[in-house]
PQR file of N, CA, C, O and H, with PARSE charges and radii, in Angstrom:
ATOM      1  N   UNK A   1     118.374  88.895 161.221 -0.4000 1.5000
ATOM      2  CA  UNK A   1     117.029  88.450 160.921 -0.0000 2.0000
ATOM      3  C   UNK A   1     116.074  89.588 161.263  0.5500 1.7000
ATOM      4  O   UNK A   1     116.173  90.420 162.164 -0.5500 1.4000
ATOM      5  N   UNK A   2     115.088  89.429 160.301 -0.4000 1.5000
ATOM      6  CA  UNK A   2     114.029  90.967 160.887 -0.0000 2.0000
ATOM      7  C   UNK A   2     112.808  90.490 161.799  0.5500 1.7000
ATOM      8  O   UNK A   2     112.361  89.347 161.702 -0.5500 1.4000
ATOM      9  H   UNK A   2     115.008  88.753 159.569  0.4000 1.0000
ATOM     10  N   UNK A   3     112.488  91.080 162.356 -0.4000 1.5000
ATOM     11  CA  UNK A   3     111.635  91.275 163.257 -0.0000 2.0000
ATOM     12  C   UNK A   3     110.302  90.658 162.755  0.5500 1.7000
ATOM     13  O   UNK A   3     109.640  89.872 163.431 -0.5500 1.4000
ATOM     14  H   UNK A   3     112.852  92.009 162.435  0.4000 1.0000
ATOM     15  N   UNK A   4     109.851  91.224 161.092 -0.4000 1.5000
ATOM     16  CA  UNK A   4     108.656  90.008 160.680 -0.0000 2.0000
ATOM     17  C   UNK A   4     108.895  88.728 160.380  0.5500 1.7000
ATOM     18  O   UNK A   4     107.882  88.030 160.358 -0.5500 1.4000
ATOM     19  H   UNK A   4     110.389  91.863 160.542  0.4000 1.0000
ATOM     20  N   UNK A   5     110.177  88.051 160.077 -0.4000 1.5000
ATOM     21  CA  UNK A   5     110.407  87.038 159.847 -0.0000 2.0000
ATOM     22  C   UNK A   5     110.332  86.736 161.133  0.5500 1.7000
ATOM     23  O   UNK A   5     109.559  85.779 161.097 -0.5500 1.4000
ATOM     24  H   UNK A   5     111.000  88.619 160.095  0.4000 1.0000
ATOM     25  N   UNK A   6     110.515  86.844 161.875 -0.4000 1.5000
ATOM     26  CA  UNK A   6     110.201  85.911 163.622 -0.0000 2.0000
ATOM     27  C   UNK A   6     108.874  86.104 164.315  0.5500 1.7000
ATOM     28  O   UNK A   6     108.412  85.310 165.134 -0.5500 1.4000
ATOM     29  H   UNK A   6     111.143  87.621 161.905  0.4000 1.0000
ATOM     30  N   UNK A   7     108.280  87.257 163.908 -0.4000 1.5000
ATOM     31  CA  UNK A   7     106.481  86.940 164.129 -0.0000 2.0000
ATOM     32  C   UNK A   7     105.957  86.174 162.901  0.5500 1.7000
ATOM     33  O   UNK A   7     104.918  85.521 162.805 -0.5500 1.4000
ATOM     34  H   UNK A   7     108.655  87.902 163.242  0.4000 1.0000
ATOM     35  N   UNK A   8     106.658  86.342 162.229 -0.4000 1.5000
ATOM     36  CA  UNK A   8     105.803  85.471 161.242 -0.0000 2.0000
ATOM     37  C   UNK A   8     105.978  83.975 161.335  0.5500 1.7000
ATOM     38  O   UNK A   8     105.073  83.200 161.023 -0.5500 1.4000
ATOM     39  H   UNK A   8     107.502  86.873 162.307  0.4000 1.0000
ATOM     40  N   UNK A   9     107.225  83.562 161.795 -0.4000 1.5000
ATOM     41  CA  UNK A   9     107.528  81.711 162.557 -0.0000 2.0000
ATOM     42  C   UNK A   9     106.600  81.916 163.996  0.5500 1.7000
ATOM     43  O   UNK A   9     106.009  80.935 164.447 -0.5500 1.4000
ATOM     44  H   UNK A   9     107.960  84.191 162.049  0.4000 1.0000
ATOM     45  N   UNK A  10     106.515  83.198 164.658 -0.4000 1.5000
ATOM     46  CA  UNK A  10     105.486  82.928 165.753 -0.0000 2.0000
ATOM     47  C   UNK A  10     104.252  82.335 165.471  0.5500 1.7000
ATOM     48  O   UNK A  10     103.938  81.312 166.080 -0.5500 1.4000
ATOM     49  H   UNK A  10     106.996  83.994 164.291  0.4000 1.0000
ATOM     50  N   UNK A  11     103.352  82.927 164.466 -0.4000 1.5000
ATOM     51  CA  UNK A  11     102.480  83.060 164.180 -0.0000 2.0000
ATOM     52  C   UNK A  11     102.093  81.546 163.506  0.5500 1.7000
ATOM     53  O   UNK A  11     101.198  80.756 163.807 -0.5500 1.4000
ATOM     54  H   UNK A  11     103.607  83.758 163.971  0.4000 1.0000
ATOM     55  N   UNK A  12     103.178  81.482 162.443 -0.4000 1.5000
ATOM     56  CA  UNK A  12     102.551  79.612 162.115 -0.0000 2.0000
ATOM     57  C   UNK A  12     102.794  78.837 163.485  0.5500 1.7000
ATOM     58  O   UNK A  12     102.026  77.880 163.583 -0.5500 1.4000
ATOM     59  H   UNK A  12     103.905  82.124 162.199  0.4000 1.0000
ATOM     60  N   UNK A  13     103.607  78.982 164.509 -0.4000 1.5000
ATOM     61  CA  UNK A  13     104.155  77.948 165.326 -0.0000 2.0000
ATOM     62  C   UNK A  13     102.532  78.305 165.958  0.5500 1.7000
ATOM     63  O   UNK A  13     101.725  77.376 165.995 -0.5500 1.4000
ATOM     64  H   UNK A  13     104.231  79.759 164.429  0.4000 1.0000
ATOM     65  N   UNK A  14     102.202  79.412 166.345 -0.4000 1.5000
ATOM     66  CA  UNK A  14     100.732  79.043 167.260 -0.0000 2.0000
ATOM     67  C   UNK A  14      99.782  78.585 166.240  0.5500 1.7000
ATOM     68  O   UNK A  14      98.990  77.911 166.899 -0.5500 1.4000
ATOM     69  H   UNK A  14     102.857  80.167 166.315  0.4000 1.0000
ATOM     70  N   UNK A  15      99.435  78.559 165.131 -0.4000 1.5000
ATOM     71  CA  UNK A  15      98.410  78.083 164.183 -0.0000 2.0000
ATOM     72  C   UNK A  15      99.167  76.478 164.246  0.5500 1.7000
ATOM     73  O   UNK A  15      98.246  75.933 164.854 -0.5500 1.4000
ATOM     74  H   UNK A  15     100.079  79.106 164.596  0.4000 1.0000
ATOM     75  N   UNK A  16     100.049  75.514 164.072 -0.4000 1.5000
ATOM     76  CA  UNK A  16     100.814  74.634 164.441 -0.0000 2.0000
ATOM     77  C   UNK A  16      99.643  74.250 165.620  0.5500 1.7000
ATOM     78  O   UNK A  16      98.491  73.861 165.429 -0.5500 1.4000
ATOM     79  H   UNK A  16     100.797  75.957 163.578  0.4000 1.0000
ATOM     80  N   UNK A  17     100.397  74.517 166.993 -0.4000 1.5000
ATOM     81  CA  UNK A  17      99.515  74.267 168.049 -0.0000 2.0000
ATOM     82  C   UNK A  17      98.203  74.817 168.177  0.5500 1.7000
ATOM     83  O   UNK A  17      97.619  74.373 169.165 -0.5500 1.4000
ATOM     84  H   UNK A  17     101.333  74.834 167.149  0.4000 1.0000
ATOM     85  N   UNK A  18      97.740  75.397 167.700 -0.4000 1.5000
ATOM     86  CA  UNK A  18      96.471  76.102 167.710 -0.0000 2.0000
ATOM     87  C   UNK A  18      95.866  76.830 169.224  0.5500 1.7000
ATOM     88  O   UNK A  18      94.765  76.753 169.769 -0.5500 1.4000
ATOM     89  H   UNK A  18      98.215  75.758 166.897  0.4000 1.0000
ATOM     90  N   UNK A  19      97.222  77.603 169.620 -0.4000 1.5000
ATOM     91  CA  UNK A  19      96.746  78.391 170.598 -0.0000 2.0000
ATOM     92  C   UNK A  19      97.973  79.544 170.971  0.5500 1.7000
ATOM     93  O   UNK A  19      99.177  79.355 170.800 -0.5500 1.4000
ATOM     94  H   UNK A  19      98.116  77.666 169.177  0.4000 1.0000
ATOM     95  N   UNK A  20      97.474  80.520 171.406 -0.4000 1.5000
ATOM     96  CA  UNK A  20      99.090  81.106 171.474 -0.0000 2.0000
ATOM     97  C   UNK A  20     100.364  80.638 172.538  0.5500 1.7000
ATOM     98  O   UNK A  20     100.185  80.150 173.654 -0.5500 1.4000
ATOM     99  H   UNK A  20      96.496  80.674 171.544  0.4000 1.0000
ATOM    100  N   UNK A  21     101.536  80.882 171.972 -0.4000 1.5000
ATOM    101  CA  UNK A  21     102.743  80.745 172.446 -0.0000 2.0000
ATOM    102  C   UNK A  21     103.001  81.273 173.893  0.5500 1.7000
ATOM    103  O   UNK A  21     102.523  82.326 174.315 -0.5500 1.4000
ATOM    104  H   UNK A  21     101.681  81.279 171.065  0.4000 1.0000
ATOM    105  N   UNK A  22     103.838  80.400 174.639 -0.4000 1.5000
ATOM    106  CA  UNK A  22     104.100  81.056 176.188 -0.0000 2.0000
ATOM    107  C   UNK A  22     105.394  81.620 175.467  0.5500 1.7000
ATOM    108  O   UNK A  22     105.802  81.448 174.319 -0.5500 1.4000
ATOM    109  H   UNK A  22     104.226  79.545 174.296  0.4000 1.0000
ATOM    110  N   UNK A  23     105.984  82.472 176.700 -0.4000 1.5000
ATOM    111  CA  UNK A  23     107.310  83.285 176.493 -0.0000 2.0000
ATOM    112  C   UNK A  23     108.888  82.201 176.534  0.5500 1.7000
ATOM    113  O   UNK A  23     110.018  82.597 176.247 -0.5500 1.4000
ATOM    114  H   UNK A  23     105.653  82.612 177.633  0.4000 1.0000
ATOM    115  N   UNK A  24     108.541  80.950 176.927 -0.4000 1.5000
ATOM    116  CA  UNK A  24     109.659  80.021 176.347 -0.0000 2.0000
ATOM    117  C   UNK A  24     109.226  79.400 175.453  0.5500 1.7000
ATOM    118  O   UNK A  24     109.808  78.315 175.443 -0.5500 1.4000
ATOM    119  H   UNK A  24     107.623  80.628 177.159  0.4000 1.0000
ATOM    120  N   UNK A  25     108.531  79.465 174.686 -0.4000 1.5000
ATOM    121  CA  UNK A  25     108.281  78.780 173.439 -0.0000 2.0000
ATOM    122  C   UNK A  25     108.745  79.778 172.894  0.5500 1.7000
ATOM    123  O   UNK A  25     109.825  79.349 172.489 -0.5500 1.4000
ATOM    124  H   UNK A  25     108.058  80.346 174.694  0.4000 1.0000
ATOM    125  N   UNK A  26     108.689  80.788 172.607 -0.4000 1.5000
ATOM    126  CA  UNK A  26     108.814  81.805 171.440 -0.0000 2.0000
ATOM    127  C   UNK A  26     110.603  81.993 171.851  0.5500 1.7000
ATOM    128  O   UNK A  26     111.368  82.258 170.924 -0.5500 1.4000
ATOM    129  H   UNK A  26     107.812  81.137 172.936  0.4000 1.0000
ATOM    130  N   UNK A  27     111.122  81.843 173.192 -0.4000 1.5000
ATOM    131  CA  UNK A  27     112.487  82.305 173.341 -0.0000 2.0000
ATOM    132  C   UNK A  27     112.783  80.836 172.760  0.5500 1.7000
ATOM    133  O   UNK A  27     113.425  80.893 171.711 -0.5500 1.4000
ATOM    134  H   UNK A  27     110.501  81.628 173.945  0.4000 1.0000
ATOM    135  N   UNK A  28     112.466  79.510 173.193 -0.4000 1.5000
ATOM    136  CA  UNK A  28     113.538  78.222 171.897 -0.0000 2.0000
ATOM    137  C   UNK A  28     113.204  78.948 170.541  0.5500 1.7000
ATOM    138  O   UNK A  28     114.247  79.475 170.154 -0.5500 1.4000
ATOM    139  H   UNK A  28     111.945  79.464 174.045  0.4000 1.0000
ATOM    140  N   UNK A  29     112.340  79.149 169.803 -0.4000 1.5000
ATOM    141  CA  UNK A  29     112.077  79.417 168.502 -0.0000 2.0000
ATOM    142  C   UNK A  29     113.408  80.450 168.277  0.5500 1.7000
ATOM    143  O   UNK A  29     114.174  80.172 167.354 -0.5500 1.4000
ATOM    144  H   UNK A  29     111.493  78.721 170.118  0.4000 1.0000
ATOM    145  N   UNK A  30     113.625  81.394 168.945 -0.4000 1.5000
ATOM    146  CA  UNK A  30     114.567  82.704 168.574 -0.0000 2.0000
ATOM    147  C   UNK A  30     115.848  81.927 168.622  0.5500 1.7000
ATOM    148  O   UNK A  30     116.740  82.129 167.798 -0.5500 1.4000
ATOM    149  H   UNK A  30     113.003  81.620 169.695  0.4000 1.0000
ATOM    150  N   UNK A  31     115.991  80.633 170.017 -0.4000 1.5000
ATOM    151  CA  UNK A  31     117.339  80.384 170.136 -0.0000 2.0000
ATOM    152  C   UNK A  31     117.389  79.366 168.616  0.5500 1.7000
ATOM    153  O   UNK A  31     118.469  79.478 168.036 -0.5500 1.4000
ATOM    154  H   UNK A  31     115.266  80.469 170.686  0.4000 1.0000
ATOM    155  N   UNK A  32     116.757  78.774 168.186 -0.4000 1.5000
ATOM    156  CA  UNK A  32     116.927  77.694 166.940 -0.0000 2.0000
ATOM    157  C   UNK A  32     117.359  79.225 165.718  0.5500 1.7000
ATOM    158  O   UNK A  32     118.290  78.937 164.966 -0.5500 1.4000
ATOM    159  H   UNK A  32     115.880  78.683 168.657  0.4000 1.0000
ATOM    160  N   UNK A  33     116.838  80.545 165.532 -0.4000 1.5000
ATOM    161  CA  UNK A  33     117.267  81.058 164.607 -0.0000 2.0000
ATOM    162  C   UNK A  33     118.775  81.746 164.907  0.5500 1.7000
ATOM    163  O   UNK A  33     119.620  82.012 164.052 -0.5500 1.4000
ATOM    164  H   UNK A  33     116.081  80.779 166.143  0.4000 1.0000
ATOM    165  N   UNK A  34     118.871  81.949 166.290 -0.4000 1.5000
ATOM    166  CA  UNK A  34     120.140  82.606 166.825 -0.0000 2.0000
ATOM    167  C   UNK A  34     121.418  81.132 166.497  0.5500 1.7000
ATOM    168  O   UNK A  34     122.623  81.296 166.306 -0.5500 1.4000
ATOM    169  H   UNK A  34     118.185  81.733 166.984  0.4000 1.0000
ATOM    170  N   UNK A  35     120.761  79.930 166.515 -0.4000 1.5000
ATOM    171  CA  UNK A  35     121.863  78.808 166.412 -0.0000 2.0000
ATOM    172  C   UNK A  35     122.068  78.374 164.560  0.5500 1.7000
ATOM    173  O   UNK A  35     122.823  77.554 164.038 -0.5500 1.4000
ATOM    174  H   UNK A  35     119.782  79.797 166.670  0.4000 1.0000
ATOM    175  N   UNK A  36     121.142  79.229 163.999 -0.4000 1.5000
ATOM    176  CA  UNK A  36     121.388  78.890 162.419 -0.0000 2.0000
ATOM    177  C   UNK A  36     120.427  77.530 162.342  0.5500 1.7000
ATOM    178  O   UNK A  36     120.154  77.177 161.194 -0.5500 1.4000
ATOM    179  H   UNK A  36     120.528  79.894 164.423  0.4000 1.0000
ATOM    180  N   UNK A  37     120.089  77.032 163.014 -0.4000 1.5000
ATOM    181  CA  UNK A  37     119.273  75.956 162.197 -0.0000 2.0000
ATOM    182  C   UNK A  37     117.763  76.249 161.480  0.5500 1.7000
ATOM    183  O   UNK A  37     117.258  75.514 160.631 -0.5500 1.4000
ATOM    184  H   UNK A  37     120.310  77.319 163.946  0.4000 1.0000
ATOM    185  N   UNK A  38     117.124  77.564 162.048 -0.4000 1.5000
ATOM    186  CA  UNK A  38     116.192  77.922 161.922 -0.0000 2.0000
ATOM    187  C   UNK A  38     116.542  78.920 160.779  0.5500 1.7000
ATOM    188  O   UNK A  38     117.162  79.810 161.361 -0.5500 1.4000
ATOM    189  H   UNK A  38     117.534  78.161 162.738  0.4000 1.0000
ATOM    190  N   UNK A  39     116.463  79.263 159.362 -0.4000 1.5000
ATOM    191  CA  UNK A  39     116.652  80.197 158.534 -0.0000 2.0000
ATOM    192  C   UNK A  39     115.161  80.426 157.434  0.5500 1.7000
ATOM    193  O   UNK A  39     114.167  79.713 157.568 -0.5500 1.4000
ATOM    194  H   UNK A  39     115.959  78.540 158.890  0.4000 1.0000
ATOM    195  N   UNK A  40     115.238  81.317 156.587 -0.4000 1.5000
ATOM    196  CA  UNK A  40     114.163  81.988 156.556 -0.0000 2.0000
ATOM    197  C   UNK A  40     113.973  81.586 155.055  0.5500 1.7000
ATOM    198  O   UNK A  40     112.873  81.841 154.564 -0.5500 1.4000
ATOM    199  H   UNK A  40     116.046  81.897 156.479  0.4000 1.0000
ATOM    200  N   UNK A  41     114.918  80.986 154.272 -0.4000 1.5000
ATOM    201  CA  UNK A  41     114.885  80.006 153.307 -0.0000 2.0000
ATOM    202  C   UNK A  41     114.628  78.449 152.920  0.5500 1.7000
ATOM    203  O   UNK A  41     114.449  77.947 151.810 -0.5500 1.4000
ATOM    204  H   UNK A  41     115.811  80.779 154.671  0.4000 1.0000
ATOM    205  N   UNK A  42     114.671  77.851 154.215 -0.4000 1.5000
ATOM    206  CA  UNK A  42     114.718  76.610 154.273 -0.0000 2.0000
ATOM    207  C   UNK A  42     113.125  76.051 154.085  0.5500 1.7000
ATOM    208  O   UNK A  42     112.117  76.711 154.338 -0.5500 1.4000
ATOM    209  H   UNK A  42     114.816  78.259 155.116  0.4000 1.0000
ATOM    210  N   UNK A  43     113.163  74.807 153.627 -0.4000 1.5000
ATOM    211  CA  UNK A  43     111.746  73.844 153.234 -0.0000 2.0000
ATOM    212  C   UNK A  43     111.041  73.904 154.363  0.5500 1.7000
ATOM    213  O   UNK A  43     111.397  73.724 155.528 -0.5500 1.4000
ATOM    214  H   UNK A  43     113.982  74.271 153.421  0.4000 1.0000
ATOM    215  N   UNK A  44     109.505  74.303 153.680 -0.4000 1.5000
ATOM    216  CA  UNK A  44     108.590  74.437 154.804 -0.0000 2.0000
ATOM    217  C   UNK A  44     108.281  73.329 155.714  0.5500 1.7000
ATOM    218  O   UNK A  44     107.787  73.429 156.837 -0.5500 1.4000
ATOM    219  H   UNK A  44     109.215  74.449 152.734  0.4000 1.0000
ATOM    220  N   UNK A  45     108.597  72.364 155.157 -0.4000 1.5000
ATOM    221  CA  UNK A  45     108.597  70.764 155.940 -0.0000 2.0000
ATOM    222  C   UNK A  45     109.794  71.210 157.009  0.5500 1.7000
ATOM    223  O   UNK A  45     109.375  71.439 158.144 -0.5500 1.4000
ATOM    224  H   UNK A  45     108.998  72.283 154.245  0.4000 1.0000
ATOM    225  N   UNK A  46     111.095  71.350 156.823 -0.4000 1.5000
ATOM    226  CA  UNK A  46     111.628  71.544 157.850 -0.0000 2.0000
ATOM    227  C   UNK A  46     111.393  72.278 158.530  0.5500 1.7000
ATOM    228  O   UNK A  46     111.536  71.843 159.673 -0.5500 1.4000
ATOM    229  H   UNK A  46     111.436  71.164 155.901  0.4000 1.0000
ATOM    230  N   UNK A  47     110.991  73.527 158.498 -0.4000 1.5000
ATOM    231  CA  UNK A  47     110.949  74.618 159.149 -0.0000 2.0000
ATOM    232  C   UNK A  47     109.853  74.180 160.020  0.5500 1.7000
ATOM    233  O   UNK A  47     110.082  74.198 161.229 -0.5500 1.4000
ATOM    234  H   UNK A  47     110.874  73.880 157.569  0.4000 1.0000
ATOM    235  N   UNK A  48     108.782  73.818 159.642 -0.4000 1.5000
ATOM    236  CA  UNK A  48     107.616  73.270 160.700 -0.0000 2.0000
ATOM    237  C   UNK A  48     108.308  71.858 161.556  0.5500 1.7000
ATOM    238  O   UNK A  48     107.568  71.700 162.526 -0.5500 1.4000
ATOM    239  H   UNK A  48     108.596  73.804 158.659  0.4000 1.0000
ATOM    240  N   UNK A  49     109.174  71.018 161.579 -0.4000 1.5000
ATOM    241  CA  UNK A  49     109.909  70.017 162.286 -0.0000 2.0000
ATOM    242  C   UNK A  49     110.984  70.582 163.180  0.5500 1.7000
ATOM    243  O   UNK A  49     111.222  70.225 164.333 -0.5500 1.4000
ATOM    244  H   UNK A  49     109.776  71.147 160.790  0.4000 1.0000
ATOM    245  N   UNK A  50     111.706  71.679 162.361 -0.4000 1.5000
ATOM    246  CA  UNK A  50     112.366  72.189 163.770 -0.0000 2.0000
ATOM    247  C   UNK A  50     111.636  73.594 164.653  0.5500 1.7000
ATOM    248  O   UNK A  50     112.028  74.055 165.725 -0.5500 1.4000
ATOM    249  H   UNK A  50     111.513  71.969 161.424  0.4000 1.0000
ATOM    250  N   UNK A  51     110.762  73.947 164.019 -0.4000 1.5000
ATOM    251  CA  UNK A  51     109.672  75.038 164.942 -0.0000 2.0000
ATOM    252  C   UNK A  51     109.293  73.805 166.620  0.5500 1.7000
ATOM    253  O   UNK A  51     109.409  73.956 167.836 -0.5500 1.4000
ATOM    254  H   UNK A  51     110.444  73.572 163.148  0.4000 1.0000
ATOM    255  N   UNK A  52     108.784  72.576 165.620 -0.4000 1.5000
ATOM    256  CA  UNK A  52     107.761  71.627 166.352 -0.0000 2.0000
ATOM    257  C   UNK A  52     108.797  71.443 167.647  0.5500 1.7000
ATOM    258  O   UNK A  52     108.567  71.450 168.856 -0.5500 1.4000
ATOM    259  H   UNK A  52     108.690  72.453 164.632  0.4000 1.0000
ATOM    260  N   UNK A  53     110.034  71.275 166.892 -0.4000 1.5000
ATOM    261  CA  UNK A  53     111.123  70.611 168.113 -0.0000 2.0000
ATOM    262  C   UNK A  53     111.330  71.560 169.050  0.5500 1.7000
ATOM    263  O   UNK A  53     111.766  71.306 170.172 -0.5500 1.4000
ATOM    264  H   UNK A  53     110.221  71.269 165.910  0.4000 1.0000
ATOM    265  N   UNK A  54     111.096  72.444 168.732 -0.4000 1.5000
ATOM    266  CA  UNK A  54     112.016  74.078 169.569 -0.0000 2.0000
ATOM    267  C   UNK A  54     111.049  73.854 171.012  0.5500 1.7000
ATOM    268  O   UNK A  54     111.350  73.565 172.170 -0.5500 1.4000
ATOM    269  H   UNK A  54     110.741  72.650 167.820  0.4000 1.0000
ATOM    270  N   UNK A  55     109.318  74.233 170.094 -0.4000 1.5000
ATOM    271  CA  UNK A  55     108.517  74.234 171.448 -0.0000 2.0000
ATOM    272  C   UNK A  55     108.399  73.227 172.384  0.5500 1.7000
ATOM    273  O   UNK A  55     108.154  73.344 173.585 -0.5500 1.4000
ATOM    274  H   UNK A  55     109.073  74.468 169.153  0.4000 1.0000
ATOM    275  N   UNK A  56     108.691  71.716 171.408 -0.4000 1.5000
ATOM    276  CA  UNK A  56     108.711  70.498 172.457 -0.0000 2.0000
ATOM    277  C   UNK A  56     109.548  70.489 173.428  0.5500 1.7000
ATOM    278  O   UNK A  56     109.367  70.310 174.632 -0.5500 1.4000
ATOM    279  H   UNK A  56     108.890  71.621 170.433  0.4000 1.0000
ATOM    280  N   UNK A  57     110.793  70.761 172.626 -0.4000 1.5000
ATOM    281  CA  UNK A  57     112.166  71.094 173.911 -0.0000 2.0000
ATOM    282  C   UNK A  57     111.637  71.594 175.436  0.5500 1.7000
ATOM    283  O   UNK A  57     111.983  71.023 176.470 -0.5500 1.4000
ATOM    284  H   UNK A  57     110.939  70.906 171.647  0.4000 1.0000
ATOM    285  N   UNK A  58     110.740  72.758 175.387 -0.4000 1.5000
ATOM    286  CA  UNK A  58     110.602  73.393 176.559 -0.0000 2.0000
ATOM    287  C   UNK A  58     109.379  73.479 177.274  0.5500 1.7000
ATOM    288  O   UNK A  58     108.941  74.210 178.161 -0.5500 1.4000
ATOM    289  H   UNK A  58     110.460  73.222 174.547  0.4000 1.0000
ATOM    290  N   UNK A  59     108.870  72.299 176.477 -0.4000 1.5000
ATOM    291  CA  UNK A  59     107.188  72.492 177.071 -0.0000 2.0000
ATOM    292  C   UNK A  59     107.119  70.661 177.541  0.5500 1.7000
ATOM    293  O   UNK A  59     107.628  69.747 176.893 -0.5500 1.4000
ATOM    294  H   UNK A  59     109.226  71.705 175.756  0.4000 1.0000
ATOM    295  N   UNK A  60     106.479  70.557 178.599 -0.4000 1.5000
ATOM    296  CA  UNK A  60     106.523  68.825 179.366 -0.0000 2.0000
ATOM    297  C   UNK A  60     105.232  68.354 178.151  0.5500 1.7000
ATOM    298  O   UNK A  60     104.262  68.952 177.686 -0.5500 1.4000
ATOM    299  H   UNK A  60     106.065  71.300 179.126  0.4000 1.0000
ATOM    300  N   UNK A  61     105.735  67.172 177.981 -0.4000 1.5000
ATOM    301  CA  UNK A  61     104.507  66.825 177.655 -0.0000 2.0000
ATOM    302  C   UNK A  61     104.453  65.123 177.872  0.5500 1.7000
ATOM    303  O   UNK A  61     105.142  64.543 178.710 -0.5500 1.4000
ATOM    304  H   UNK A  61     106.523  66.687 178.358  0.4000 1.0000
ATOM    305  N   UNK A  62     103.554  64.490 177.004 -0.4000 1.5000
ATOM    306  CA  UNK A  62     103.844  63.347 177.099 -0.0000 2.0000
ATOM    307  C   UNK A  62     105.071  62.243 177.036  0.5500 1.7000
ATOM    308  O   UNK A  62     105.152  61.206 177.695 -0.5500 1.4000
ATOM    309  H   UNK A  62     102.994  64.962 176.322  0.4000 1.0000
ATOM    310  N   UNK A  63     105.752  62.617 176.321 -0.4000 1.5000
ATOM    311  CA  UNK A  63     107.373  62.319 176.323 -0.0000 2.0000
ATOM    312  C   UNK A  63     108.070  61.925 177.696  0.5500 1.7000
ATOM    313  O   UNK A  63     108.586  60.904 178.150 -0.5500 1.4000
ATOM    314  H   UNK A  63     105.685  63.459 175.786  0.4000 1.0000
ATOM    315  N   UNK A  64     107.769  63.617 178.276 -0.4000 1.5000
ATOM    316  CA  UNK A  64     108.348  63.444 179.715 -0.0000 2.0000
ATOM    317  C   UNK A  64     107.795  62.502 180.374  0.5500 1.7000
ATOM    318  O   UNK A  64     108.430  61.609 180.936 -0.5500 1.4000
ATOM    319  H   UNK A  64     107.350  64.446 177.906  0.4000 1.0000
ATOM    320  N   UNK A  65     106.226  62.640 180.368 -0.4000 1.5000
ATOM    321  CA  UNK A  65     105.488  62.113 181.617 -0.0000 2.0000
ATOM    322  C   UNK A  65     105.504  60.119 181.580  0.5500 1.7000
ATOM    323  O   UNK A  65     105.205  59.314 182.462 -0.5500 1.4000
ATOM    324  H   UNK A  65     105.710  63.365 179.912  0.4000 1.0000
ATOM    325  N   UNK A  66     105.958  59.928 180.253 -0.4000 1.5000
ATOM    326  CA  UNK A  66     105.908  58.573 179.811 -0.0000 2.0000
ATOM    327  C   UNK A  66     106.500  57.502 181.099  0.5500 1.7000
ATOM    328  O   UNK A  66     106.128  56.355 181.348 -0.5500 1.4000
ATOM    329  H   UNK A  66     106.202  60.582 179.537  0.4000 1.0000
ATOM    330  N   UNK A  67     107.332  58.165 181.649 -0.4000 1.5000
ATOM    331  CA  UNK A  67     108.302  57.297 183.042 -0.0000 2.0000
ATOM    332  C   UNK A  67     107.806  56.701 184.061  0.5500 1.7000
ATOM    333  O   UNK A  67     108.344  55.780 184.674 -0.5500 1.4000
ATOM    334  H   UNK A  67     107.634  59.097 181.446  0.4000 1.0000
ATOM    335  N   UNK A  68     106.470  57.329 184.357 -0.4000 1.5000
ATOM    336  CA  UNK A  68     106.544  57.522 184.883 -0.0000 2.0000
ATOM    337  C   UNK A  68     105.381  56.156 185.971  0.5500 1.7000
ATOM    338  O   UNK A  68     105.293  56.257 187.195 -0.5500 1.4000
ATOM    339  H   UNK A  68     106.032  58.077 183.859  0.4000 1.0000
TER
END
């Protein structure tokens, strides 16, 4: 994979959230293209659902805090 194709999933994933990326958000994003689910052909609908999932994975949010 090249190097603009993964700033360029950076770049929508922070326009997505509308702020920039911490350094584990951007490392799930690399691990979803290093695991093949993330490819540089696939429907922009998906690609924004598994971007969305990558950063949720590693960032707390309401999900977590729901337990509580």
């Amino acid at each position: 994979m090249t190097k603009g194709v993964m700033n360029a999933w950076e770049i929508e994933a922070g326009r997505m959230r509308r702020r920039d990326l911490t350094k584990e958000e951007t490392a799930a994003i690399g691990e979803e293209m290093l695991k093949g689910t993330l490819v540089p052909d696939m429907d922009p609908r998906r690609r924004k659902n598994v971007i969305r999932t990558a950063i949720d994975s590693v960032r707390p949010g309401r999900k977590t805090q729901a337990g509580k």
